[in-house]
C-alpha positions, 0 to 999 in steps of 0.5 A, a space after each residue: 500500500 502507498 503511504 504518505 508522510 503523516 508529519 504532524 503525528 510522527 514530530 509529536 512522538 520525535 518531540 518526546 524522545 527521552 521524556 520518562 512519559 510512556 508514549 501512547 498511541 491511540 484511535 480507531 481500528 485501521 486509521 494507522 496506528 502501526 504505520 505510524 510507530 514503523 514511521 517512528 522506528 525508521 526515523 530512529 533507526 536513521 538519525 540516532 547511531 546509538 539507539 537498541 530498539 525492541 520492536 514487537 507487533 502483536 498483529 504477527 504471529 511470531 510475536 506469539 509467544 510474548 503473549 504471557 506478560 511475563 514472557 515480554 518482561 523477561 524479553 525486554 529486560 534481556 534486549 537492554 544493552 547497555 550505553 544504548 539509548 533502549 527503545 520499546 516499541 510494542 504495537 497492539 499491546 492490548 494483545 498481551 493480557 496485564 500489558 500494563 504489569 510488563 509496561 509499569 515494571 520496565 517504566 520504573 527501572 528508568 531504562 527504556 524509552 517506552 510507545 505503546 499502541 493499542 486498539 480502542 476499547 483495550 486503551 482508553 485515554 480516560 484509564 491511561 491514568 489507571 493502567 499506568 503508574 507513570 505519565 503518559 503522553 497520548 497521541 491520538 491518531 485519525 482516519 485520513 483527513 482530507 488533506 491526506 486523501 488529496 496527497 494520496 491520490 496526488 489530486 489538485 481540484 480541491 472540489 472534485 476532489 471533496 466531492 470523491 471524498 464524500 463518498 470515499 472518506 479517511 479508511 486509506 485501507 479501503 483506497 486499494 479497492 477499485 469497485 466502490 462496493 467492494 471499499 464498501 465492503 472492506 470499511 464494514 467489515 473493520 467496523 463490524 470487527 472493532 463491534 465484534 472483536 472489540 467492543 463484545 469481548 472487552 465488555 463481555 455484550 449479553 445483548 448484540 442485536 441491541 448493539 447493533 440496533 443502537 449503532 444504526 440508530 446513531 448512524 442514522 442520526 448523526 448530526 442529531 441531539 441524542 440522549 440513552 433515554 430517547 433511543 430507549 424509547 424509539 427502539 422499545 416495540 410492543 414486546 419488549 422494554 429497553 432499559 435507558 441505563 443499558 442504552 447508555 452503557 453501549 453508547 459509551 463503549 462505542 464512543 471508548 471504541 474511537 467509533 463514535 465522538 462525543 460532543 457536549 452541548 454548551 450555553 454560549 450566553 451561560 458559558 456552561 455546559 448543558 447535559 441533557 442531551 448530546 450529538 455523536 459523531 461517526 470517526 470516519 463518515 464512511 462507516 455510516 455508507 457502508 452499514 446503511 447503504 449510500 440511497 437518501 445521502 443527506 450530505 448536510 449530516 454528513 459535511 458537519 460529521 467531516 468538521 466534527 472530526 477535522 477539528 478533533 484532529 486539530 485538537 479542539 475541544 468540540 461542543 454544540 454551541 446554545 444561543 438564545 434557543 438557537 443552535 450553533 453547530 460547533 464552538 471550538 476552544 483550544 487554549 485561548 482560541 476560540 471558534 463559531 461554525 455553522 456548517 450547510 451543504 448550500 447556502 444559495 437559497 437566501 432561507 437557508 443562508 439567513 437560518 445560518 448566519 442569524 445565530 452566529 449574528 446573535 454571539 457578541 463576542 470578537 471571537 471568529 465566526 464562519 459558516 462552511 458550505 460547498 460555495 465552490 468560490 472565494 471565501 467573503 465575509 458578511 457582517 464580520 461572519 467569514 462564509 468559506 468553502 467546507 474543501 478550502 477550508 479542510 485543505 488549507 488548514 493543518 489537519 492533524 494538529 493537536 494539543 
């Protein structure tokens, strides 16, 4: 498979070398994860003389036998060598059941240079705290942005070449299949193993048909607020009642499984969050075409789903922003910079353009305020709200940026 330089991601681990953190690198089933830890033992292998580096992949089979955490302990310990700069790149580390036993006894000895990968529900940044006795430095990596999907495929048009990203997405493994139903195929069947292999045996699912209910549901309702208690009570038929508690329960491991993002509401006048209800997102916009099929696209959902995930990539804190009853699609916050956006597949229609820019008028702060839209034209500002192409946007902008 071609690959291309994933910089952003690969200077943030070159940028802690040496740091006593344990390196962790995290995101959903094949969004290359492993590519980027070879990236990394290629870049030390040619610029540091010194380095002993250990390398284990859990996803070959001849790594087998260090299944057992004794086992990989005991391995590592005998590679050291000493006067060397000792390097521990162990991918899939989730493989190895009590993992992080091996990973805390080699971290305490003050030996090793320590990046770990794992797989979604195994590696949670929520219990990275837990799993390990010693800092962590987390790098959490994406599917493809668009930006990425225009280097690989080397495109220039930046419209034609969002238009192919629409249907095609950020799954790169899907890029070596020409037939579309057979990309199709191939980004299902990742998304129905990180349900089956991950999501079930991580947390032992006694109900999967519910799983699966609950999954096309907010597949099909991306871009919608959600809460457990409201799925409940569209999946609950005559025969049987859905527990809102057990709904929840699913959701938050789909979310711990990198497969759907989280996104709170926030009152812009309050400056507070609101918890009743939340909006989820898809990691990868694709998973929905491939589980429900591509007839009846609603391409609006499916835009905001690509800037929802854009700015997590760019390191954004993400919320849906309440104003005065109004919705504003995205408040985005990092650090001291804060960002508006509407988000809209047309905006020709004078309606459609006046429901979008009347909430971000309503904000009274100097904060900047955009609306994102196929425009297909020079960005403009109106009335200090900056209307700007969703392509140029994506393509512009650095797309894998991160606190």
């Amino acid at each position: 498979m071609k690959l291309i330089d994933r910089g952003v991601y690969l200077r943030k681990l070159i940028g802690v070398i040496g740091t006593p953190d344990i390196k962790v690198v995290t995101g959903v089933r094949r969004s290359g994860k492993s590519k980027l830890l070879e990236a990394f033992k290629g870049y030390v292998e040619a610029n540091i003389a010194d380095a002993n580096i250990v390398h284990i992949n859990f996803n070959l089979t001849k790594y087998e036998q260090f299944k057992d955490y004794h086992v990989l302990n005991n391995y590592i310990e005998s590679s050291y060598i000493d006067g060397k700069q000792n390097f521990v790149l162990i991918d899939e580390v989730q493989m190895c059941p009590g993992f992080e036993l091996a990973i805390n006894n080699l971290h305490a000895q003050e030996r090793f240079d320590i990046y770990i990968t794992g797989s979604n529900a195994f590696l949670l940044s929520s219990d990275l705290a837990t799993l390990f006795t010693g800092r962590t430095f987390e790098v959490k990596v994406f599917p493809f942005s668009f930006s990425e999907f225009c280097e690989y495929y080397t495109l220039t048009d930046r419209y034609a070449a969002f238009s192919r990203y629409l249907r095609e997405g950020g799954m790169a493994g899907s890029y070596l299949y020409q037939d579309p139903e057979a990309k199709y195929d191939y980004i299902a069947d990742v998304f129905d193993t990180l349900i089956v292999r991950d999501i079930r045996q991580k947390y032992k699912i006694r109900n999967p048909i519910l799983m699966n209910r609950i999954v096309d549901f907010l597949m099909d309702n991306i871009s919608n607020l959600t809460s457990a208690r409201n799925i409940a009570d569209a999946l609950t038929g005559n025969k049987d009642k859905i527990n809102h508690k057990t709904v929840g329960n699913y959701m938050q491991y789909l979310c711990n499984a990198f497969a759907f993002y989280r996104v709170r509401r926030y009152d812009i006048q309050g400056k507070k969050y609101l918890a009743s209800s939340d909006k989820l997102y898809l990691s990868d916009h694709t998973f929905r075409y491939a589980k429900l099929g591509t007839k009846n696209l609603d391409y609006g959902r499916v835009l905001e789903n690509i800037v929802a995930i854009e700015l997590l990539r760019r390191g954004y804190e993400v919320y849906v922003g309440v104003l005065y009853k109004k919705e504003i699609d995205f408040v985005a916050i990092k650090r001291n910079e804060k960002l508006y956006i509407q988000v809209s597949d047309n905006i020709s229609d004078a309606k459609t353009f006046e429901r979008e820019v009347s909430p971000l008028l309503q904000i009274k702060d100097a904060y900047p305020k955009m609306v994102l839209s196929r425009i297909r034209d020079e960005a403009y500002q109106y009335e200090g709200i900056q209307i700007v192409d969703i392509a140029d946007w994506l393509a512009e902008q650095p797309s894998t940026s991160q606190k």
